[in-house]
C-alpha positions in Angstrom: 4.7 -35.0 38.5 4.4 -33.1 35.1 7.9 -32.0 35.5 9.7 -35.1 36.0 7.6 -36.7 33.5 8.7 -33.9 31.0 12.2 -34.4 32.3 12.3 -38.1 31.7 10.9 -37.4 28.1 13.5 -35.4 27.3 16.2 -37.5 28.9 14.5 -40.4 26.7 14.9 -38.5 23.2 18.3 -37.1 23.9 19.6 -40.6 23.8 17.4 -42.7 21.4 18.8 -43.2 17.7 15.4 -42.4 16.3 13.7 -40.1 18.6 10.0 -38.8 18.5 10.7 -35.5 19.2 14.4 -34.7 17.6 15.7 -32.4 20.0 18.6 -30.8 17.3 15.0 -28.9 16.4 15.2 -26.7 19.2 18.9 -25.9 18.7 18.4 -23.2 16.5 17.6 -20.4 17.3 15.1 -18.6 15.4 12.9 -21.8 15.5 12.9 -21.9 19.6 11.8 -18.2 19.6 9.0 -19.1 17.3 8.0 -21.9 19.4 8.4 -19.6 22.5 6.2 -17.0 21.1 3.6 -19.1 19.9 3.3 -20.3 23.5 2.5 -16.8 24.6 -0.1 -16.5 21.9 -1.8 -19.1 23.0 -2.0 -18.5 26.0 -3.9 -14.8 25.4 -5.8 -16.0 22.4 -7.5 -19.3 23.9 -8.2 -17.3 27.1 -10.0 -14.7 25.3 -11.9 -16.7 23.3 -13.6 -18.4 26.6 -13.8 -15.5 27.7 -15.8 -13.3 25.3 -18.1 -16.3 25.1 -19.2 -15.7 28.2 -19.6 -12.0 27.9 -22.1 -12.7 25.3 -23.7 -15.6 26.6 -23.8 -14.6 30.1 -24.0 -10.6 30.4 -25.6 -10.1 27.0 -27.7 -12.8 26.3 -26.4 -14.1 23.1 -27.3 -17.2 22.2 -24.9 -20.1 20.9 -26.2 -19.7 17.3 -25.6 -15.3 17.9 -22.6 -15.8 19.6 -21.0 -18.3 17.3 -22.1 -15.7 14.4 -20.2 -12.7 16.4 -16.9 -14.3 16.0 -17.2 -13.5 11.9 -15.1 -10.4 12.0 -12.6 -12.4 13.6 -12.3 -14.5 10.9 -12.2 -11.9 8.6 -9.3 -10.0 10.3 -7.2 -12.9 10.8 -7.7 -13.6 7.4 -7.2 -10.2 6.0 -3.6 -10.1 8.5 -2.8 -13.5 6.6 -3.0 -12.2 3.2 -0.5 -9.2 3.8 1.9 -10.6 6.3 2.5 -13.3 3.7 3.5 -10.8 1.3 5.3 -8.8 4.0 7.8 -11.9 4.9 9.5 -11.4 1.5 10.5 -7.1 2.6 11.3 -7.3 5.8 12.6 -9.6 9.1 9.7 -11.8 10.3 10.0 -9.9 14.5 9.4 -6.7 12.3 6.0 -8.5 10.7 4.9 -10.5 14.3 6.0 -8.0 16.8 4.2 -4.8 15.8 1.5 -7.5 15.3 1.2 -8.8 18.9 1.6 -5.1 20.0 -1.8 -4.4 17.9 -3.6 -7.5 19.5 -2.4 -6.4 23.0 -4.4 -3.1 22.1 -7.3 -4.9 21.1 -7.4 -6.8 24.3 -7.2 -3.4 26.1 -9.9 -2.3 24.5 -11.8 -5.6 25.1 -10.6 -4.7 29.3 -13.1 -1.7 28.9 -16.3 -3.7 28.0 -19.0 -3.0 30.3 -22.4 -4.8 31.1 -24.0 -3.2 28.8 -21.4 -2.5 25.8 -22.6 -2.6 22.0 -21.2 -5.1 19.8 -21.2 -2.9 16.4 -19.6 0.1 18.5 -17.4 -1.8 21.0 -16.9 -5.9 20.1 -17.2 -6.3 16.4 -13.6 -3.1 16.2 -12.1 -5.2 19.2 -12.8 -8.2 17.9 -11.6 -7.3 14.2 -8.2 -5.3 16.0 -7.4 -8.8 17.8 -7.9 -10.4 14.5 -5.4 -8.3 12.5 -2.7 -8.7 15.3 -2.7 -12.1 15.8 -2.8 -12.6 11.7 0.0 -10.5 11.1 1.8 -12.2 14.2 0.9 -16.2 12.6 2.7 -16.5 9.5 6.1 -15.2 10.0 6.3 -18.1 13.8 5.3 -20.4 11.3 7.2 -19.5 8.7 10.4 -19.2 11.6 9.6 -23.3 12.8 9.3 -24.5 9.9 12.4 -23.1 7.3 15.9 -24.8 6.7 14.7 -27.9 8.8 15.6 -31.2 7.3 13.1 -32.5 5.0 12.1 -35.9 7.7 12.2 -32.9 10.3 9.7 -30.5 8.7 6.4 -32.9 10.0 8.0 -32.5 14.1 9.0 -29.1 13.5 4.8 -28.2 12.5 3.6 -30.2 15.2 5.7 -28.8 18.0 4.6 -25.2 16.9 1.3 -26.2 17.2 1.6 -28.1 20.5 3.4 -24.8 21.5 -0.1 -23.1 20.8 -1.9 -25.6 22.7 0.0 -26.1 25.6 0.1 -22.3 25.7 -3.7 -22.3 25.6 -4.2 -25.2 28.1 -1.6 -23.2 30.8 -3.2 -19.2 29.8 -6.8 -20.5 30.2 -5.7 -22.1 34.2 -4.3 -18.9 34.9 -6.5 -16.4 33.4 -9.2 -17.6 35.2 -8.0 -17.8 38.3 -7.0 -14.0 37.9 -10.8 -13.6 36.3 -12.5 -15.5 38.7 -10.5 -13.7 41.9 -11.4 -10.2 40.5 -15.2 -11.3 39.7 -15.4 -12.7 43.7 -13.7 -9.7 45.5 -16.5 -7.3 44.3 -19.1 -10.0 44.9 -18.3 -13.5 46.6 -19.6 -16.3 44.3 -20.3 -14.0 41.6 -20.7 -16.9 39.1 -23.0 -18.9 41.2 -25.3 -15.8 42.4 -26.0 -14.9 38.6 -27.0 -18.4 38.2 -29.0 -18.2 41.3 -30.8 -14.8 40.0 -31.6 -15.8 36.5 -33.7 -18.7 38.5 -35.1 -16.4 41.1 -35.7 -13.5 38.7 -34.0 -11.5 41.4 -32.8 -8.3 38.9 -30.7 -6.6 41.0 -28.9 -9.7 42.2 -28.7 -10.7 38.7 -27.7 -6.9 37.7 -24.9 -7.1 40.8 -23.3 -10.4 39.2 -23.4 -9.2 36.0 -21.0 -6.4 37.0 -19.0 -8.8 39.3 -18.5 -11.1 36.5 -17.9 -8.4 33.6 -15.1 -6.9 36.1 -13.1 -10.8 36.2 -13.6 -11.0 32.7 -12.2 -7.7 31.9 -8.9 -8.3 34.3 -9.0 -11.6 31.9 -8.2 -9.6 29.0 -5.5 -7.0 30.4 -3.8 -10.1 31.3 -4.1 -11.7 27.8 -2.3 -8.5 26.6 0.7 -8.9 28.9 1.0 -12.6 27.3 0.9 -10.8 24.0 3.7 -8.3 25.2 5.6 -11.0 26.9 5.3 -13.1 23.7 6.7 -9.7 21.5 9.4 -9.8 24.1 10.5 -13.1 23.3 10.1 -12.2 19.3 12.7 -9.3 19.3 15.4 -10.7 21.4 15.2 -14.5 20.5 14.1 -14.5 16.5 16.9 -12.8 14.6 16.0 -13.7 11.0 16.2 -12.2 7.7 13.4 -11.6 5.4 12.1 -14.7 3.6 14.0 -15.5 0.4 12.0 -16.0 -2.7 12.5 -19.7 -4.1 11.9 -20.3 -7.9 8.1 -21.7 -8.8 7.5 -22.5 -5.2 6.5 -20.7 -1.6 9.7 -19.8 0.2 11.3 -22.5 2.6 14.3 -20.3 4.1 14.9 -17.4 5.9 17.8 -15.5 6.2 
């Protein structure tokens, strides 16, 4: 049903004089390979996010207050990647600035695929965390940067939006899939693994609860090796579709083209 109703969309806004989504946007084609790879990132980056929450929450008892505070180094690291990366767009191609970038967040969710029960968060979360951060960061500006340059100035408004429903749909569809891979591994090494850790914390039945734990840290582990083939898959799509030139300096203003 999603598929026709897509199809009909389109079929509507290929025809209409003023359509809602213009569909000359996705003719070019540095902007479809922005939009393409900012699918892929969302589709690792929500994932993970669920998941680490709850590896805190659930294996290491964090609570929401902790848990929220854990995410700081994120911040900083995407923030950090930000600040260079927008430097970076005026020296070289934008694939040169995003794809080394998603490469480094792939390794960070490798190294998040090796967290055990009983990982620390100073020695093993907080680097991961801060790894993810700098890849992603670095990855951000230049797929922006690639939707949003040499579109018409009515255009520039759509051209935002669809990057960002790119991230979102991306999200919606990594999350359904990841944890149906995260789920599956947790259950094969112990059926109902989420409901028997529920079940233990109630009972106070350790080894039960020690057992789930492990089942559960395993799903969420396969979680993240698969949020670092959307990463790949996403650096795939940067080097073969976005072709670009570095950003071109515009007088007493942030840069608007590329090439």
């Amino acid at each position: 049903m999603a598929a026709v109703l897509l199809s009909a969309f389109l079929a509507i806004q290929s025809r209409g004089k003023d359509p809602m989504m213009p569909l000359r946007l996705l003719k070019d084609r540095n902007r479809s390979g922005s939009y393409a790879t900012m699918l892929f990132v969302g589709a690792g980056m929500f994932a993970t996010f669920y998941f680490l929450t709850l590896y805190m929450q659930l294996i290491l008892g964090y609570s929401a207050v902790r848990t929220g505070f854990a995410y700081l180094p994120f911040s900083v690291g995407m923030g950090a990647a930000a600040a260079i990366s927008s430097k970076l767009v005026f020296q070289v191609p934008p694939r040169l600035i995003a794809g080394p970038g998603l490469l480094v967040a792939a390794g960070g969710m490798l190294w998040f695929s090796t967290l055990g029960t009983d990982s620390s968060y100073a020695a093993h979360l907080m680097p991961a965390m801060f790894v993810t951060a700098l890849g992603l960061g670095m990855s951000f500006v230049p797929m922006t940067l690639g939707a949003v340059s040499g579109v018409a100035h009515q255009d520039t408004g759509m051209a935002s939006a669809l990057l960002n429903t790119a991230q979102q749909v991306g999200g919606a569809l990594g999350l359904a899939a990841l944890s149906t891979i995260s789920t599956s591994a947790a259950d094969d090494r112990l059926p109902d693994a989420a409901a028997n850790l529920y079940r233990a914390m109630g009972t106070k039945d350790f080894p039960l609860l020690a057992k789930a734990g492990e089942a559960l840290t395993q799903g969420y582990t396969m979680a993240f090796v698969a949020a670092a083939v959307m990463f790949l898959a996403g650096l795939v799509v940067t080097f073969v579709a976005v072709d670009a030139g570095k950003q071109q300096h515009t007088e007493g203003a942030a840069p608007v083209h590329m090439g």
